[in-house]
One Martini backbone bead per residue (centre of mass of N, CA, C, O) as a GRO file, in nm:
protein
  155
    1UNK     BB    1 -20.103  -4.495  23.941
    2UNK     BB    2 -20.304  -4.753  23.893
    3UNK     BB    3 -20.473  -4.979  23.704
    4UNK     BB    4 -20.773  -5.185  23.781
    5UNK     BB    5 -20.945  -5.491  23.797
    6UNK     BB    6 -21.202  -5.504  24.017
    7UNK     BB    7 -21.186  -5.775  24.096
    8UNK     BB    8 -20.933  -5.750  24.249
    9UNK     BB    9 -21.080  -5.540  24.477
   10UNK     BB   10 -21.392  -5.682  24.551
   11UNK     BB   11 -21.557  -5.669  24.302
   12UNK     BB   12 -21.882  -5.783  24.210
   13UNK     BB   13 -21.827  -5.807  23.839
   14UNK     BB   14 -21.837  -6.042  23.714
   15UNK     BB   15 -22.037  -6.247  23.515
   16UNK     BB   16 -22.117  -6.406  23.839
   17UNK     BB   17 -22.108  -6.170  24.062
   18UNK     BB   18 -21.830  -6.201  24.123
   19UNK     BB   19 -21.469  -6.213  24.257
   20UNK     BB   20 -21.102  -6.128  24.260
   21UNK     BB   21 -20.970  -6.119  24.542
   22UNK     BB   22 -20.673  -5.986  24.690
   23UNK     BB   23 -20.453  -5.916  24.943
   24UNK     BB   24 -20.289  -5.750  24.776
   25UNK     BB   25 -20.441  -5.552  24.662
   26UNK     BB   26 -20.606  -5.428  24.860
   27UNK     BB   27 -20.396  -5.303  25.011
   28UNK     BB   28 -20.329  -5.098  24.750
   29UNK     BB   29 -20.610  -4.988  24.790
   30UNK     BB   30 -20.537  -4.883  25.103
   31UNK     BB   31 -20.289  -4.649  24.947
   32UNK     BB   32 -20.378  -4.531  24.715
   33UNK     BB   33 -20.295  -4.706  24.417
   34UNK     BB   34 -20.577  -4.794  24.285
   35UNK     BB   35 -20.774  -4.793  23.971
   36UNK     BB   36 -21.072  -4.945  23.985
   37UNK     BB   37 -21.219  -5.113  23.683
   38UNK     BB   38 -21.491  -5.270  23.480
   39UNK     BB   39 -21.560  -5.232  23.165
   40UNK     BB   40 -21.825  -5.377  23.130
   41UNK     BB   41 -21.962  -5.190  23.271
   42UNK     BB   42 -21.872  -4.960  23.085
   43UNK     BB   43 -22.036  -5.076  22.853
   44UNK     BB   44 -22.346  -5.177  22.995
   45UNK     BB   45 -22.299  -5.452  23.138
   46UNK     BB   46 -22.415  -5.636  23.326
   47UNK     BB   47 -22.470  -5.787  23.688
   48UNK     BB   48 -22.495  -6.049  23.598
   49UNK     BB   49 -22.361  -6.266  23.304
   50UNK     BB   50 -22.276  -6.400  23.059
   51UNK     BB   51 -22.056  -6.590  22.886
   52UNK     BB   52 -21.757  -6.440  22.744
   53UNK     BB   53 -21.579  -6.468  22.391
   54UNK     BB   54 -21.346  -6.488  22.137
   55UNK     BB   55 -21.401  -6.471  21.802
   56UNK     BB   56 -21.104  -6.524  21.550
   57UNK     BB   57 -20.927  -6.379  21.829
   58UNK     BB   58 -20.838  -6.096  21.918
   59UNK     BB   59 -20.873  -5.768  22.074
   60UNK     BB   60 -20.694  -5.737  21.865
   61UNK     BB   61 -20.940  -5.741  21.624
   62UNK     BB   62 -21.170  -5.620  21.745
   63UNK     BB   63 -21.098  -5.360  21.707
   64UNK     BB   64 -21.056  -5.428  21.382
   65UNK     BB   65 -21.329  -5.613  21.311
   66UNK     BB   66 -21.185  -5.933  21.309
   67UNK     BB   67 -21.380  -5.990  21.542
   68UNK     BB   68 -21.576  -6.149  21.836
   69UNK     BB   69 -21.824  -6.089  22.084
   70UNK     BB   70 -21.958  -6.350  22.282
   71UNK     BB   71 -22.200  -6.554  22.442
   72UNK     BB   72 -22.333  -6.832  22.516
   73UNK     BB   73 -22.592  -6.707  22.362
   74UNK     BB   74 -22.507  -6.580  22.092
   75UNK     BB   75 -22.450  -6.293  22.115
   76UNK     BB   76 -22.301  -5.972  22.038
   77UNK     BB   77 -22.075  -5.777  22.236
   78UNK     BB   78 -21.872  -5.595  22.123
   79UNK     BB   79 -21.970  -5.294  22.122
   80UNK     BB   80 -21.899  -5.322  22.482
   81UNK     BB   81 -21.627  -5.355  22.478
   82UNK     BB   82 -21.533  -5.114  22.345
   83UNK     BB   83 -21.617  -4.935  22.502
   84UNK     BB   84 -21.511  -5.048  22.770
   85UNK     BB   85 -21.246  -4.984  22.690
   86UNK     BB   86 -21.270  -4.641  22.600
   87UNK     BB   87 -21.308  -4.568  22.910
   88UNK     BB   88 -21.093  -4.694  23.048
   89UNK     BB   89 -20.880  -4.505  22.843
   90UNK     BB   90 -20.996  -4.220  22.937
   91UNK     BB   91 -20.939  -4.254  23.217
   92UNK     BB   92 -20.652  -4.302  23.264
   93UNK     BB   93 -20.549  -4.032  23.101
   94UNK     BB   94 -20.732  -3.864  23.324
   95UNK     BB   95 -20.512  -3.980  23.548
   96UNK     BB   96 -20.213  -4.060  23.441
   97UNK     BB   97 -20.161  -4.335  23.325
   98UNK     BB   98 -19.923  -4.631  23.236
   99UNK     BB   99 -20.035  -4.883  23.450
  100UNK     BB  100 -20.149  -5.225  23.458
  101UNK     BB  101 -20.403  -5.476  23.617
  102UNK     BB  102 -20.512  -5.739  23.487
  103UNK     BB  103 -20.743  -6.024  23.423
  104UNK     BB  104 -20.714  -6.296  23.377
  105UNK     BB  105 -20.806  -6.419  23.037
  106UNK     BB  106 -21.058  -6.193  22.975
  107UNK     BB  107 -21.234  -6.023  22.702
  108UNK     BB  108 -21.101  -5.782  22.833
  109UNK     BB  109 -20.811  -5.829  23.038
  110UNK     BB  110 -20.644  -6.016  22.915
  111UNK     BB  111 -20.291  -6.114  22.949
  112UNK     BB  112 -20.158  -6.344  22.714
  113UNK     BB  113 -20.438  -6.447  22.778
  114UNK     BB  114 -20.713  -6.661  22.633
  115UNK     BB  115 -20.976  -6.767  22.536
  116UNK     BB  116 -21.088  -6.931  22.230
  117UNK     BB  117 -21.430  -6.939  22.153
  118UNK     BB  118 -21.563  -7.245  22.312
  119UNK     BB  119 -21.603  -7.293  22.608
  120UNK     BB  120 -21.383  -7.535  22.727
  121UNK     BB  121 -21.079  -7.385  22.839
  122UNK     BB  122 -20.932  -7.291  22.609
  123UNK     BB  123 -20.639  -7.155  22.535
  124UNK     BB  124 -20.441  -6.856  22.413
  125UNK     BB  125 -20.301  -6.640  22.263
  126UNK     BB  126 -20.396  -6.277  22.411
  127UNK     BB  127 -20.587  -6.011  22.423
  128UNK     BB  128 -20.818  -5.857  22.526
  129UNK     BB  129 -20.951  -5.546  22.466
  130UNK     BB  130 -20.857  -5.368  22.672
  131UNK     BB  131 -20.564  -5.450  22.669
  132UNK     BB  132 -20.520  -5.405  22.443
  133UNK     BB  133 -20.551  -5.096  22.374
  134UNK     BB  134 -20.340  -4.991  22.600
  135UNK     BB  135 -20.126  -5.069  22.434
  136UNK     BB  136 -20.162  -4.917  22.219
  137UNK     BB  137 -20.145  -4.627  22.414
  138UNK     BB  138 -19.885  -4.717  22.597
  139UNK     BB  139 -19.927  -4.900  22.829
  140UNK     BB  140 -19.838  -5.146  23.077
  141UNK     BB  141 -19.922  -5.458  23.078
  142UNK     BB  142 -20.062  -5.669  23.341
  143UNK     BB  143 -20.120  -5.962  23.489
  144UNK     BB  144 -20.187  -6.091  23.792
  145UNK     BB  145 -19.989  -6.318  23.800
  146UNK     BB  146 -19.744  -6.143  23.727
  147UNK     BB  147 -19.752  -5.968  23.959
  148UNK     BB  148 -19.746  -6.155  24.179
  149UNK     BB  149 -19.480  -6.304  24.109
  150UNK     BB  150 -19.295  -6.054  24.158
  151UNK     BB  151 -19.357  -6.012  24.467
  152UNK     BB  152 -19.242  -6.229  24.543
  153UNK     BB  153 -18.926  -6.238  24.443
  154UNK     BB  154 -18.892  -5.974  24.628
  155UNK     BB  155 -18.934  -6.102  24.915
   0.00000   0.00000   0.00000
């Protein structure tokens, strides 16, 4: 079984009410091979919800405490993203998983790159928080582009 993020699989929890499902995704969770998670809800935040990014660093700073998620109005959401990361990560291990498949940019499941912290649209490298954690904790995790990217190569 993999984690993956639930938008990714027609679940409307992204901050905008809206997901980012994509037709590779749907099959694998129609073969019962992926457990959708969306950390942000499980962190405790609404959606819709406004747009938030990482401010100072990346997931993994935030995690150390260097570091702060903040949303377009200006509140500290850190305290949510990392609850929803160590949810996450609770999950995982309970499944035995050691693989994930997260979305890409996003502060809590980016991976390889997020958003800088000023609402631009301008890219960093680094993992949001949810992705830092699972690394850190030995999960293999890979972006949807990346997965998305890999499948096409095989065919």
């Amino acid at each position: 079984m993999i984690l993956i993020s639930a938008c990714l699989c027609g679940v409307n929890c992204k901050y905008n009410g809206m997901n980012n499902a994509h037709q590779e995704f749907l099959k694998l969770l129609k073969q019962g091979v992926l457990l959708p998670v969306c950390p942000e809800q499980l962190g405790g935040l609404t959606t819709p919800r406004a747009a938030s990014e990482i401010q100072g660093g990346s997931g993994k700073d935030v995690l150390a405490g260097q570091a702060q998620v903040f949303n377009k109005e200006n509140a500290d959401l850190s305290s949510y993203f990392i609850k929803g990361a160590q949810e996450t990560l609770r999950l995982a291990q309970q499944a035995g998983i050691t693989e994930a498949i997260m979305q890409s940019r996003s502060p809590s499941c980016g991976c390889g790159k997020i958003y800088d912290g000023t609402f631009s649209g301008r890219l960093v490298e680094g993992d949001g928080v949810t992705s830092a954690l699972l690394k850190k904790s030995g999960l293999k995790v890979v972006n949807d582009e990346e997965f998305l990217r890999n499948i096409d190569k095989e065919c």
